[in-house]
C-alpha positions as CSV (number, residue, x, y, z in Angstrom):
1,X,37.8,2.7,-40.2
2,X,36.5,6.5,-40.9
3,X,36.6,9.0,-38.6
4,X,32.3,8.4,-38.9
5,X,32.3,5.1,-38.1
6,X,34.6,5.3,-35.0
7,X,32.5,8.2,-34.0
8,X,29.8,5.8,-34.2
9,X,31.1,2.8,-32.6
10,X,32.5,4.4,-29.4
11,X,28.9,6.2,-28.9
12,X,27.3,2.8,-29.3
13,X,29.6,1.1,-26.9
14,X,28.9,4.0,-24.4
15,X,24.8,3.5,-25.0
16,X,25.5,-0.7,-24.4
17,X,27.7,0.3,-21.4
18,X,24.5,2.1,-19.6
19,X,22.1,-0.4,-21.4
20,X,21.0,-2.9,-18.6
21,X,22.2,-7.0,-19.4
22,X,19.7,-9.2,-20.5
23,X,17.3,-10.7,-18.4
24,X,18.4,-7.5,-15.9
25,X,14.7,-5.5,-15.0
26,X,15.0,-2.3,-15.8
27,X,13.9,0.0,-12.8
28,X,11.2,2.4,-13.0
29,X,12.7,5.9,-11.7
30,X,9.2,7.2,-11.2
31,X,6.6,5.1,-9.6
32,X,3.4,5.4,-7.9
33,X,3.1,8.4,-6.0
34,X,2.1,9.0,-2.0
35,X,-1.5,9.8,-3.7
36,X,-2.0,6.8,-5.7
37,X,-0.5,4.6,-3.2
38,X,-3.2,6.0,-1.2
39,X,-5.8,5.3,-2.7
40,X,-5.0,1.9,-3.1
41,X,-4.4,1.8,0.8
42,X,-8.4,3.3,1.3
43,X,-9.7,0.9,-1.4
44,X,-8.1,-2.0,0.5
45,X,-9.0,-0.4,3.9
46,X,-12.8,-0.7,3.0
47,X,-12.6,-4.0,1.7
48,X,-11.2,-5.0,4.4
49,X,-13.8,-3.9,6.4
50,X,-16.7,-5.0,4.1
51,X,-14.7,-8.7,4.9
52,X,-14.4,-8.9,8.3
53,X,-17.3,-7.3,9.0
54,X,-19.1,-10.1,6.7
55,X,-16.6,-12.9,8.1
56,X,-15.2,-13.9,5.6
57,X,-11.9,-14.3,7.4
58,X,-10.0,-15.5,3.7
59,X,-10.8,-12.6,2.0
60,X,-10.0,-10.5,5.5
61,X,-6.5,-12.0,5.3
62,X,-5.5,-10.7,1.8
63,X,-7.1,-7.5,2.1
64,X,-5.0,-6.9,5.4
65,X,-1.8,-8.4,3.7
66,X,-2.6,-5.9,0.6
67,X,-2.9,-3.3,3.1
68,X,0.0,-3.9,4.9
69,X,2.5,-4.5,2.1
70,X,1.2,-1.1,0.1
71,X,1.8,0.6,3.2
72,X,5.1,-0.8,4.3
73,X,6.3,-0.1,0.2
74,X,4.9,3.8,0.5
75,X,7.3,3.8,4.1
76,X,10.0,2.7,1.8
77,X,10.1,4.3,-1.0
78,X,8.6,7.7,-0.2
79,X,10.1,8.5,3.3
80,X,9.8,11.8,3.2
81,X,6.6,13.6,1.1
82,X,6.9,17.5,1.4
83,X,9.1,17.6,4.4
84,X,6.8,15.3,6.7
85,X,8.6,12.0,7.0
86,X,5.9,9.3,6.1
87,X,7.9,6.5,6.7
88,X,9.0,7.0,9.7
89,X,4.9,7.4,10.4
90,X,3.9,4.6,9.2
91,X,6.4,2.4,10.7
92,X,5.5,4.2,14.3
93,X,1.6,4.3,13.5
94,X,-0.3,2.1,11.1
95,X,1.8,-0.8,11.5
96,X,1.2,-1.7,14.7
97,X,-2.4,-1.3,14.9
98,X,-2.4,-3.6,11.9
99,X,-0.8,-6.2,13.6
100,X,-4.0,-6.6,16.1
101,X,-6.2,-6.7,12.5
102,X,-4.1,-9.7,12.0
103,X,-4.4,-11.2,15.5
104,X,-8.3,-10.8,15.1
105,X,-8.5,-12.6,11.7
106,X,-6.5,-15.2,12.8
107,X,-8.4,-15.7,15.8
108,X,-12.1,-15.5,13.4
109,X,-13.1,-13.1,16.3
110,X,-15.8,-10.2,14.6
111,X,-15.4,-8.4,18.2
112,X,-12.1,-7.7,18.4
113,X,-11.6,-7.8,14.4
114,X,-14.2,-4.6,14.6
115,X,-12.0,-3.3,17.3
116,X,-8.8,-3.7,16.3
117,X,-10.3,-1.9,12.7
118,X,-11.2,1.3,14.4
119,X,-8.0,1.5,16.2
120,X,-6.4,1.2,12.3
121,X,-8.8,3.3,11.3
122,X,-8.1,5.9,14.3
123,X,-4.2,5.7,13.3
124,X,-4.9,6.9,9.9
125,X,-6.6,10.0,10.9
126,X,-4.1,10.7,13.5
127,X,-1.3,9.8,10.8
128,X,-3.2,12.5,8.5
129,X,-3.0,15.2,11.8
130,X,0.5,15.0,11.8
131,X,1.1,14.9,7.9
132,X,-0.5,18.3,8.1
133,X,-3.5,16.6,6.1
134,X,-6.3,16.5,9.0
135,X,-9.0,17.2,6.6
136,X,-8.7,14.0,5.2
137,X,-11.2,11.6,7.9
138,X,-11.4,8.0,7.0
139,X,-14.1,6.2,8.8
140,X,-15.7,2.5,8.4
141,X,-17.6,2.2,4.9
142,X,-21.1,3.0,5.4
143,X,-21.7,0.9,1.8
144,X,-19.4,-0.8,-0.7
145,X,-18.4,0.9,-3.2
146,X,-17.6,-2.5,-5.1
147,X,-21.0,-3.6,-6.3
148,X,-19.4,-5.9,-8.5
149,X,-17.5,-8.2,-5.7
150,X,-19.2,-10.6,-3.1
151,X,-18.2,-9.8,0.3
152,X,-19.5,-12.7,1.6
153,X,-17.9,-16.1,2.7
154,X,-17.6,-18.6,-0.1
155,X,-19.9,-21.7,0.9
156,X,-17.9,-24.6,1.5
């Protein structure tokens, strides 16, 4: 064998050593950000609300799960953002509040679904105080900003 084809097969066998097996998913080194999981946490915070608030406890139930899992994947995967440990902050302050979402859908109680929201809602902002982000206030949506999807229960 040349001295050019050895070179070649030993850099090949080093590229299919670091090549994942088949089948194997590759992982993505670089995925969403704190911002864009964000903003996919706010867009299923309103719809949530736009849900409950309607009763339509189905659509409730997703939009909390949604909500819960983008959150709990942010806490995992970006612990720390700038030197203020998110994860920890989310564990300690939206995920409890969110439980009481859950109780409230479960129970098909508007009341203490509207309640249990504001309390959410309330641990957000004061998860933003301690990020050093106070400037960004999230409140119940006055409107939906989903024209295109029915908030309302499907009629059975």
């Amino acid at each position: 064998m040349s001295k050019t084809m050895s070179a070649a097969a030993a850099g090949l066998a080093i590229v299919l050593t670091d090549a994942p097996a088949i089948g194997e998913a590759v992982k993505d080194s670089h995925g969403p950000g704190l911002v864009e999981t964000m903003m996919a946490t706010q867009s299923h915070h309103a719809k949530l609300w736009l849900a409950g608030n309607a009763r339509n406890w189905e659509l409730a139930e997703y939009q909390v799960d949604e909500l819960k899992e983008g959150l709990e994947d942010a806490a995992k995967h970006i612990p720390d953002y700038k030197g203020v440990p998110v994860g920890s902050m989310i564990e300690s302050l939206m995920l409890p509040p969110i439980v009481e979402v859950e109780s409230a859908i479960k129970a098909r109680d508007r009341e203490k679904f509207a309640v249990a929201f504001d309390k959410a809602t309330a641990a957000c902002n004061t998860c933003h105080v301690g990020a050093n982000r106070g400037f960004i206030v999230i409140q119940r949506p006055a409107t939906s900003a989903f024209p295109n999807q029915s908030f309302a229960p499907k009629r059975k």
